[in-house]
C-alpha positions as CSV (number, residue, x, y, z in Angstrom):
1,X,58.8,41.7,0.8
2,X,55.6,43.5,-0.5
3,X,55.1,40.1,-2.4
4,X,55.0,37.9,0.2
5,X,52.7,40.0,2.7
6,X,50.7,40.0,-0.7
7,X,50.4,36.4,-0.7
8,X,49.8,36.2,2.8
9,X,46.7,38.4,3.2
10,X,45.6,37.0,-0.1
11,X,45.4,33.2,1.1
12,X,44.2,34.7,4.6
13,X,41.3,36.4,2.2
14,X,40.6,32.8,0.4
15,X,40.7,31.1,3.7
16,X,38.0,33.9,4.8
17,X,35.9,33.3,1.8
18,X,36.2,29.4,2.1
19,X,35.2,29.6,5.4
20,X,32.0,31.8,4.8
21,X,30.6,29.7,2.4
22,X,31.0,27.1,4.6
23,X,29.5,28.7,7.3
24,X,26.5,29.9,5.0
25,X,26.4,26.3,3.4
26,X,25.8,25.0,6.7
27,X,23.4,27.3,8.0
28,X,21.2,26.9,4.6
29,X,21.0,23.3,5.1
30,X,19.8,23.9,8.6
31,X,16.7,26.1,7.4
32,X,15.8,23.6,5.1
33,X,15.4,20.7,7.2
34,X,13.8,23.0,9.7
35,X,11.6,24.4,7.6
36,X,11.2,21.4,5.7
37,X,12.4,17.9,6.4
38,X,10.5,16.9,2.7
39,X,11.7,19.6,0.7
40,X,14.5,17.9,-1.0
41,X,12.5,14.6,-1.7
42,X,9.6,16.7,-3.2
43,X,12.4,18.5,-5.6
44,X,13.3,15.3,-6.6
45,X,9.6,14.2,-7.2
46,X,9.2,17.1,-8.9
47,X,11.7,16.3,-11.2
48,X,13.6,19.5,-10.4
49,X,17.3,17.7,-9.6
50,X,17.6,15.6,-12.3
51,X,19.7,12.0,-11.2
52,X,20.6,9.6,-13.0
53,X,18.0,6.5,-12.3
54,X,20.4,3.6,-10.8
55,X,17.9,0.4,-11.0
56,X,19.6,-2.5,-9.3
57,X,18.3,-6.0,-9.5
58,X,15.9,-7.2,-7.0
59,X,14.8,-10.4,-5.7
60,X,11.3,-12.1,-7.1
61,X,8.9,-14.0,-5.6
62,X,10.8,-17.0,-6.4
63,X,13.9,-15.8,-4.9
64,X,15.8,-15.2,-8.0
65,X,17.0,-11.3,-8.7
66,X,16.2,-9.9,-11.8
67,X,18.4,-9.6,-15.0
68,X,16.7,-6.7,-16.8
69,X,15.4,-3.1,-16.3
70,X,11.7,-4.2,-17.5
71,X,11.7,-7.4,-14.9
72,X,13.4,-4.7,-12.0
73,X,10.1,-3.0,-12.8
74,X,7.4,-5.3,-13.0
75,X,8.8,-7.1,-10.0
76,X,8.6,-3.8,-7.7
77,X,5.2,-2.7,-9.8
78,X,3.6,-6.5,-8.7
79,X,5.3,-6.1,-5.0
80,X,3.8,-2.9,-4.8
81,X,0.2,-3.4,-6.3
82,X,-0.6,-6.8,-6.6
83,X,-3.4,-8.6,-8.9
84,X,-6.6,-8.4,-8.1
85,X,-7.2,-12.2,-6.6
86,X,-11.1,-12.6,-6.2
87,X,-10.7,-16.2,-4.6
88,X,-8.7,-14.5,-1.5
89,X,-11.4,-11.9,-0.5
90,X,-12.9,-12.1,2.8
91,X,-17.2,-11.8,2.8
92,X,-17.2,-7.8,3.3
93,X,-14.5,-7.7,0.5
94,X,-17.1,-10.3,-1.6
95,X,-20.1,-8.1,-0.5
96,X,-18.5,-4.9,-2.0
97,X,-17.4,-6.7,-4.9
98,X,-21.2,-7.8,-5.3
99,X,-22.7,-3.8,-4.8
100,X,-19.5,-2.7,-7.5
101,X,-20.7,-5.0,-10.4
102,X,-24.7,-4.4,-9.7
103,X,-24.2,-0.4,-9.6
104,X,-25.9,1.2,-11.7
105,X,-24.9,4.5,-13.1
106,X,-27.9,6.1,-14.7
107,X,-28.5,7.7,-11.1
108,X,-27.4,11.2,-11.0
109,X,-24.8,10.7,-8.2
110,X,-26.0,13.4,-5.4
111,X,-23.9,16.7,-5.0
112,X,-21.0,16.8,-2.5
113,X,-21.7,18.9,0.4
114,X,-19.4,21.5,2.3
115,X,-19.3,19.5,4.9
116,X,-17.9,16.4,3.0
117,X,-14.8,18.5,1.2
118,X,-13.9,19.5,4.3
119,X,-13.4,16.3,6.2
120,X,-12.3,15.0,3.4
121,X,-9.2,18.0,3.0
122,X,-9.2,17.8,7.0
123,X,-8.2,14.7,6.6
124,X,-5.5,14.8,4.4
125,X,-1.7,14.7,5.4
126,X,0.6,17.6,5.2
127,X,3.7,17.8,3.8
128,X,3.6,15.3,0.9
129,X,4.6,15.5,-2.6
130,X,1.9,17.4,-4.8
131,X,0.6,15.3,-7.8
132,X,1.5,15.9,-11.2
133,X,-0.6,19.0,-11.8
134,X,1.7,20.4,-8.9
135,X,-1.2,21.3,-6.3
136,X,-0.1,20.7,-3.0
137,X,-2.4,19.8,0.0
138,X,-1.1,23.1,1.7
139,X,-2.5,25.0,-1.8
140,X,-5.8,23.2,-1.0
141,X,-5.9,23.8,2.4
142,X,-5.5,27.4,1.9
143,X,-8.1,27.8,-1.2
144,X,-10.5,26.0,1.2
145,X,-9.8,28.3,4.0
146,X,-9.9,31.6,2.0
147,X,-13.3,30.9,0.3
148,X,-14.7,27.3,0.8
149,X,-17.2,28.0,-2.5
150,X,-14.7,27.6,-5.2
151,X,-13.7,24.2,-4.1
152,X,-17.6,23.3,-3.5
153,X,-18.3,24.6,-7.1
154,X,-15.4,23.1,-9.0
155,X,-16.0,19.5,-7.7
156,X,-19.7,19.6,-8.3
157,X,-19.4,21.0,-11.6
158,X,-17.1,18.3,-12.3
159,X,-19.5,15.8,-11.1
160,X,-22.0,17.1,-13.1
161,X,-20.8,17.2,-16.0
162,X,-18.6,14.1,-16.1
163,X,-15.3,15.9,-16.9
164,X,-12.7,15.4,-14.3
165,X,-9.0,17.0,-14.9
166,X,-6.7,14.2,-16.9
167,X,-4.1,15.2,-14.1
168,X,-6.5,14.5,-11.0
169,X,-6.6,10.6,-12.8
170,X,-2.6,10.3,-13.1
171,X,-0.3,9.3,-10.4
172,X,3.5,9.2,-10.4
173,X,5.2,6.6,-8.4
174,X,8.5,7.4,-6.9
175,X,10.3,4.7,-5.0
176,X,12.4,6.1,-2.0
177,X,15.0,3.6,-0.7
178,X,14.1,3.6,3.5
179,X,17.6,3.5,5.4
180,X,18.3,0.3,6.5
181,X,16.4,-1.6,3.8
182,X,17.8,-4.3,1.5
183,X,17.2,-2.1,-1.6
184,X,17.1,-5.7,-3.0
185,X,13.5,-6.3,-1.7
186,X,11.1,-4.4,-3.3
């Protein structure tokens, strides 16, 4: 008898755990997207939940899909950034073209002011990934706010001297399948 109200209270108990964990679970995931609808995409940028990488084929320009893991990639990478085709440009696209290849960089390039880096971070949007020297917007935004010097000081002495952080040059590209897109199209 004492055995079986054992096993009763002690699968009412696991029941009660299972339950609560559940219950906590759910609540969790609710704070997050609250808090953060990005967070879990930004992890994943971050690298820190490793996946494994699923390329599937996609289709090229000519309408055939691709075979190999290097075509799957230059495919998206030409979708996404396309060569540089002088003989499409409009005349303001030619124009700036012109000024690009004439500059001449034995002029110091003037100073920024205040006023500059802070349209410039006023301008940027919140709540996306930080780049790979894992500085987010809302770090910058803050630094700016606390003491609007250190950010005027670093820039210009990067300007002046010619040295700008290898990180500040790199990008990483992460593709994000939308919902409801043919992952096939790149």
């Amino acid at each position: 008898m004492r055995r079986i109200v054992y096993k009763i209270q002690e699968a009412h108990y696991k029941w009660l755990i299972k339950q609560k964990c559940r219950a906590s679970f759910e609540l969790f995931c609710q704070q997050l997207v609250a808090n953060n609808a990005f967070d879990l995409p930004y992890k994943i940028a971050a690298g820190k939940i490793r996946k494994q990488t699923v390329l599937q084929s996609v289709k090229t320009s000519n309408g055939q899909f691709t075979n190999t893991i290097e075509e799957t990639i230059q495919t998206i990478v030409q979708a996404l950034f396309p060569t540089d085709d002088s003989t499409q440009e409009t005349h303001v696209q030619r124009k700036k073209r012109e000024s690009v290849n004439t500059y001449s960089s034995t002029i110091l390039d003037k100073q920024f002011t205040k006023q500059e880096i802070t349209y410039a971070i006023s301008t940027m949007k919140k709540k996306k990934a930080p780049g790979i020297d894992g500085i987010s917007i809302e770090i910058i935004k803050e630094l700016h706010d606390m003491n609007p010097d250190i950010l005027h000081y670093t820039y210009n002495k990067c300007l002046e001297l010619g040295i700008f952080p290898e990180t500040w040059k790199k990008g990483k590209l992460i593709i994000f399948n939308k919902p409801g897109k043919d992952p096939s199209f790149p």
